[in-house]
N, C-alpha and C positions, 0 to 999 in steps of 0.2 A: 365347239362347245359354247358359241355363245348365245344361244337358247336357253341356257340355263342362270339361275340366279332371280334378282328381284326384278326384272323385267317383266318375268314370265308370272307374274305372283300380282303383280301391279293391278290389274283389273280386278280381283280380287280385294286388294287393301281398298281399294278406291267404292266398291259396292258396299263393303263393311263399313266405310265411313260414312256413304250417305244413308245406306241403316239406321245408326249410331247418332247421323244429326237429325233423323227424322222421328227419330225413337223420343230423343232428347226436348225437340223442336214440338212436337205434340204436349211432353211434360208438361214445357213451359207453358207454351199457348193455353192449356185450359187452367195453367194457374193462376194466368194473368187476366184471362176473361168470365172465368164464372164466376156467378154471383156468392156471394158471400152475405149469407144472412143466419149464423144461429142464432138459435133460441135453444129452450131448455131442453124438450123433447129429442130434437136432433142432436142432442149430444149426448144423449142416453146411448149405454153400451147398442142396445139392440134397434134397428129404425123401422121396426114391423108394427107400431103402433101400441102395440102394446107392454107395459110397463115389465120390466126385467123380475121376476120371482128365484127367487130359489140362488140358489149357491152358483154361481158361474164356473165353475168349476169341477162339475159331478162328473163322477166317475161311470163311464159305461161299463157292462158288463163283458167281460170276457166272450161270452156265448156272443155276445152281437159283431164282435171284429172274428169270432171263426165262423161264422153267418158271411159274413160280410167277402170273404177270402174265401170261401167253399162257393159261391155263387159269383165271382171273377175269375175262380179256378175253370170250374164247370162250364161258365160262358164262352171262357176266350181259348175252351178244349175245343167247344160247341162248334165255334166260327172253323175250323179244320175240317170240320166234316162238309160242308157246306160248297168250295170247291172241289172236293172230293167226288161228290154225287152228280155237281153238273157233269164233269168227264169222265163220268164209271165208265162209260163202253168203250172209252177210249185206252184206257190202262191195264186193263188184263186181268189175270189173277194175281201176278204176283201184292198190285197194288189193294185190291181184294180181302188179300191176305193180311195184309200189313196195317189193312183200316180195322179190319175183326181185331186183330191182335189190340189195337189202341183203343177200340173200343170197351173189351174186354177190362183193360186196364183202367177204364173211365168206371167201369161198372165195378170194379174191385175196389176202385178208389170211393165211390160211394155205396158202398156195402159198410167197408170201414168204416166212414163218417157216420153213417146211419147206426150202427153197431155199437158208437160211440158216444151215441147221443147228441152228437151234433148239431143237429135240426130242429130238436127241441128247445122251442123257443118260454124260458119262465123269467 
């Protein structure tokens, strides 16, 4: 049993470390070498040139984060069909079966949404 324990762990600690000093070592490095020159502009909340309006703080709409989640739901259902289709002929019915089935499910799920208003975007 003596395979077992921090030997066998060691190459491990040893990779995380130099992770950890490369991670750190980068920190540094461009703390110590970039230039340092502000001025008024760049230290403005926003650095797109143009001057910051309005309330920093405003509140999005509800409708825009169930937007936002109905179109990550839908996409990353999306990306499942996709190796699905390259190996149809390769999987039969039963797998056939099991993609209508989820499909079906994808189309109930946006029926709902749509039923709900969801997508209407005011």
């Amino acid at each position: 049993m003596s395979g077992y324990g921090l030997p066998q762990y060691l190459p491990i600690f040893v990779l995380m470390l130099i992770a950890l000093a490369f991670g750190l070592g980068s920190l540094l490095f461009g703390i110590l070498v970039r230039p340092r020159r502000p001025y008024r502009e760049k230290l403005l909340p926003y650095e797109s040139g143009n001057p910051p309006v309005g309330e920093p703080r405003y509140r999005f709409s509800v409708k825009f984060y169930i937007i936002a989640m109905l179109f990550v739901i839908f996409d990353v259902e999306a990306i499942f069909i996709y190796p699905w289709a390259i190996t149809f002929d390769k999987l039969g019915l039963y797998a056939f079966v099991e993609m209508v089935l989820f499909i079906v499910i994808l189309l109930v799920g946006y029926i709902y949404a749509w039923k709900k208003e969801a997508f209407r975007w005011e």
